[in-house]
C-alpha positions in Angstrom: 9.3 14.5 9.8 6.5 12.8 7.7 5.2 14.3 4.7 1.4 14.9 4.2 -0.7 16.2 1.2 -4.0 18.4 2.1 -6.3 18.2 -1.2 -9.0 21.0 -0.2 -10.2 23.3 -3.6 -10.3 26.7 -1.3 -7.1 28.4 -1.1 -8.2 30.0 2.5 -10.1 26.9 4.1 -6.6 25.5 3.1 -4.7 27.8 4.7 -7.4 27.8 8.0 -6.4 24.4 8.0 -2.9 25.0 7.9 -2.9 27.4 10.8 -4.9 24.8 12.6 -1.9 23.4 14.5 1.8 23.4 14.8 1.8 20.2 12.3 6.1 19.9 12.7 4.9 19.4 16.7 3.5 16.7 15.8 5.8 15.1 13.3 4.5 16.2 10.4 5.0 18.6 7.9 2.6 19.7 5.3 4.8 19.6 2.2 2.0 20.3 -0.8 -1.4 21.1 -1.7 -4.2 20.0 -4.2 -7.2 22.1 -5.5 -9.1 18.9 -7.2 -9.7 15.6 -8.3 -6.7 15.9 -11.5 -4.6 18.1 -9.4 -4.5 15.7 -6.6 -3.8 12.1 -9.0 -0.8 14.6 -10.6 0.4 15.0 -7.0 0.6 11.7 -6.5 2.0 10.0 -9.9 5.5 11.8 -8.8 5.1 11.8 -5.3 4.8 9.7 -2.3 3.7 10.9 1.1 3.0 9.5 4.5 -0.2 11.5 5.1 -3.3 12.9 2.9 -5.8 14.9 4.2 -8.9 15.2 2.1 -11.2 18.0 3.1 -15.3 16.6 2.4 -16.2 20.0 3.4 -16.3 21.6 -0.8 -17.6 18.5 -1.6 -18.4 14.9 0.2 -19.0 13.3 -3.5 -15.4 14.1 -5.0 -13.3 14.0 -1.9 -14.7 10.2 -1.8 -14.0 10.0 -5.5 -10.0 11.4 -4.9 -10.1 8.4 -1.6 -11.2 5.5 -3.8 -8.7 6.4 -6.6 -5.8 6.4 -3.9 -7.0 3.4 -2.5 -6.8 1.3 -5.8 -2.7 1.9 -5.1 -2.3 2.7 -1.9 -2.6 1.8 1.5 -0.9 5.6 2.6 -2.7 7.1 5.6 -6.1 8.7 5.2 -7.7 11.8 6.9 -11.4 12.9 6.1 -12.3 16.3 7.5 -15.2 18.1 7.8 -18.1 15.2 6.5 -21.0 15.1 8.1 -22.4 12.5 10.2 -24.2 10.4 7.7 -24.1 7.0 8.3 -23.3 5.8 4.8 -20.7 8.1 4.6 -19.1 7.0 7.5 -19.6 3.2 6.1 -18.0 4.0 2.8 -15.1 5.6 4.8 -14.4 2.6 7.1 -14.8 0.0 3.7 -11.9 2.6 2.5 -10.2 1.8 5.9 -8.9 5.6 6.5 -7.2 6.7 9.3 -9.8 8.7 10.6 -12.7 10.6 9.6 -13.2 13.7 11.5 -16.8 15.4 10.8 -17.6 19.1 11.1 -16.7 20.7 13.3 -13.1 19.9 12.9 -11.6 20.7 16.1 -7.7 21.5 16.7 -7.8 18.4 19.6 -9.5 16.5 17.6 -7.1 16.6 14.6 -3.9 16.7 16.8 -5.1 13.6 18.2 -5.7 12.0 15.0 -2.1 13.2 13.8 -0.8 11.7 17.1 -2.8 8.0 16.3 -0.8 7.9 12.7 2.4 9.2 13.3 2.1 6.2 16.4 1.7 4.3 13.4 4.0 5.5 11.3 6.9 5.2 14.3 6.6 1.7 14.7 7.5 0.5 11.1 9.7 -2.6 12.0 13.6 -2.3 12.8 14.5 -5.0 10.0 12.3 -2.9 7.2 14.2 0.2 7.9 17.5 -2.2 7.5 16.6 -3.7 4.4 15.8 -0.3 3.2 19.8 0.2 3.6 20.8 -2.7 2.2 18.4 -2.3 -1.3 19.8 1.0 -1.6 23.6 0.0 -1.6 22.5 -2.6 -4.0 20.7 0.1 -5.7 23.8 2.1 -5.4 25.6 -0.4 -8.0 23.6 0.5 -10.6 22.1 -3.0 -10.9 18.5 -2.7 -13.0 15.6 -1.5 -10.7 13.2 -4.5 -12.0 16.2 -7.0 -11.6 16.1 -5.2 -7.5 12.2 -5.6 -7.3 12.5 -9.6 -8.8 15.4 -10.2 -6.2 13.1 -8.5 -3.4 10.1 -11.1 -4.0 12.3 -13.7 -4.4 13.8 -13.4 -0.7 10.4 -12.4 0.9 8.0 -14.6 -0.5 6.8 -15.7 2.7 5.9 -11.9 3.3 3.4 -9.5 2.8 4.4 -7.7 -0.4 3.1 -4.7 -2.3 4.8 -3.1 -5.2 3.9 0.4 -2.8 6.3 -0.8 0.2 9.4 -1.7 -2.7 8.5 1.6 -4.5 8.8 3.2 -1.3 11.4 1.5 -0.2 13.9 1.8 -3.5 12.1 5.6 -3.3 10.2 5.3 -6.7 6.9 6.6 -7.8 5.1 3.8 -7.6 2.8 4.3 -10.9 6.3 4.3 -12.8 8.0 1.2 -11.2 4.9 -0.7 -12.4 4.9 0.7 -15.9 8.0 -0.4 -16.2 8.1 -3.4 -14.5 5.1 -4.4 -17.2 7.2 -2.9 -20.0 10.3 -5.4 -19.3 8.7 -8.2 -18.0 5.3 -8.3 -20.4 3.1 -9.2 -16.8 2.2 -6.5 -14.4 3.9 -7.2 -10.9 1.0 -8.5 -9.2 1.1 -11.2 -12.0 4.4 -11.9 -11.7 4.4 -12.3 -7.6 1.7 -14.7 -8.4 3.9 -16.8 -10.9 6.9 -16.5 -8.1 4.4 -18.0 -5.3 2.8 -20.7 -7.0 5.9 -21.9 -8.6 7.3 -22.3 -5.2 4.4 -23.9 -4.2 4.6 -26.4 -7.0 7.9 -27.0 -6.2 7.2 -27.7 -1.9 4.7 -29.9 -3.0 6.8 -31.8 -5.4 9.7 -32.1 -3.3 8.7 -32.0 0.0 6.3 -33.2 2.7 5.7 -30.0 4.0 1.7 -29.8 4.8 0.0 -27.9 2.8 -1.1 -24.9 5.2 3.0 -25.1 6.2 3.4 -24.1 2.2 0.8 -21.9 1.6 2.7 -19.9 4.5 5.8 -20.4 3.2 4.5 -18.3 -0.3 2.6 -15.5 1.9 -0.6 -16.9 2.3 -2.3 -16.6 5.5 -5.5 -17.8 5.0 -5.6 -21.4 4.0 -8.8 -21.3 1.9 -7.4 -18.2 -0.3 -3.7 -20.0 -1.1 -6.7 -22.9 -2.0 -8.1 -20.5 -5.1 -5.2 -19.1 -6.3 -3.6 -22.1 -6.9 -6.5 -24.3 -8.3 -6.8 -20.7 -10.8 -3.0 -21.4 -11.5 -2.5 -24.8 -11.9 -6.2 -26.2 -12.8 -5.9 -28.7 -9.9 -6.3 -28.5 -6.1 -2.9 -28.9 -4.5 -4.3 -31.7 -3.0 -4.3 -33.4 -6.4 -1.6 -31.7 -7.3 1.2 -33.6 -5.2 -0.3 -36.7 -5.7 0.0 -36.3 -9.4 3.5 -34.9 -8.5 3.8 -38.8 -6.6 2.6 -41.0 -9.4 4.7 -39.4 -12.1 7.7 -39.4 -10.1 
């Protein structure tokens, strides 16, 4: 059963929503609620949830606010109810990259559909994710230090697609916290630090190897060829380019 959050400020429009539909029928369960903007970031600094449901109907202007300020940390499945049809709006909300946006009137098919397109989504989260999930939590299990678990994790998945939200997740950490504290022991925020772990690699495929370079810059999770091309130029003050042949004549 996934967990979903509903951030509406009316008590009764809340509970109309909740009557809406047989959520658990469709794999979810609404497990809390949020009045506001502060009550909502509270919520989420000491829980994680599969689902949020912001209701524009109170106010278009603040349920935005409340789905930017989630999106700065999280890429959790978004619902907009109850907007209206302007077109900006509707831009904003796709930039955001929500779920779905579902303008008055909200309709029961119309939400159980959405809930049906995300928890599709939700259901197809990869066999080997689910069993490294097992095999972080016996490690977890040892009492080993969480940061030494989340430097281990970027270590063996470089050449993946990682967010400090799917470890904190994963290790089932608040996700705020695990970065506060990664910060606090290693003096770099994570996302500095799996910058360091990539372009050290990368220093060391072009030193050592004849890889090409797109070969590498897959090799430390970069996909696009051009944006591996930044980063490291920003890292290392050279293009790799010039990079391994200053790696070749001071061999």
């Amino acid at each position: 059963m996934y967990k979903a959050l509903l951030v509406h400020p009316d008590a009764i429009s809340r509970e109309e929503t909740r009557l809406m539909l047989p959520w658990e029928q469709y794999g979810f369960r609404l497990h809390d609620y949020a009045d506001s903007l502060s009550d909502a970031q509270a919520i989420l600094r000491t829980q994680t949830f599969d689902l949020i449901l912001i209701d524009l109907k109170f106010s278009q202007t603040i349920g935005m606010q409340i789905c930017e300020q989630i999106r700065e940390h999280s890429r959790v499945s978004i619902i907009l109810l109850g907007g209206s049809h302007d077109f900006q709006l509707l831009r904003k909300a796709m930039a955001l990259q929500v779920s779905d946006y579902i303008a008055d009137p909200v309709l029961p098919e119309d939400l159980a559909a959405s809930l049906y397109k995300v928890k599709k989504e939700l259901d197809v989260q990869p066999a080997h994710s689910k069993r490294l999930t097992l095999s972080y939590e016996n490690k977890k299990n040892q009492n080993p230090s969480i940061i030494d678990l989340v430097k281990q994790y970027v270590q063996e998945r470089l050449h993946e697609n990682i967010t400090l939200k799917k470890i904190s997740n994963m290790l089932h950490f608040n996700c705020a916290y695990l970065g506060q504290k990664f910060k606090d022991q290693e003096s770099m925020s994570f996302n500095e630090y799996l910058l360091q772990q990539r372009m050290e690699k990368a220093k060391f495929l072009l030193e050592q190897t004849d890889m090409r370079i797109y070969e590498i810059a897959n090799q430390v999770g970069y996909t696009e060829i051009d944006w591996f091309y930044k980063k490291f130029k920003e890292y290392t003050g050279s293009s790799a380019n010039e990079y391994r042949k200053q790696s070749t004549v001071f061999a």
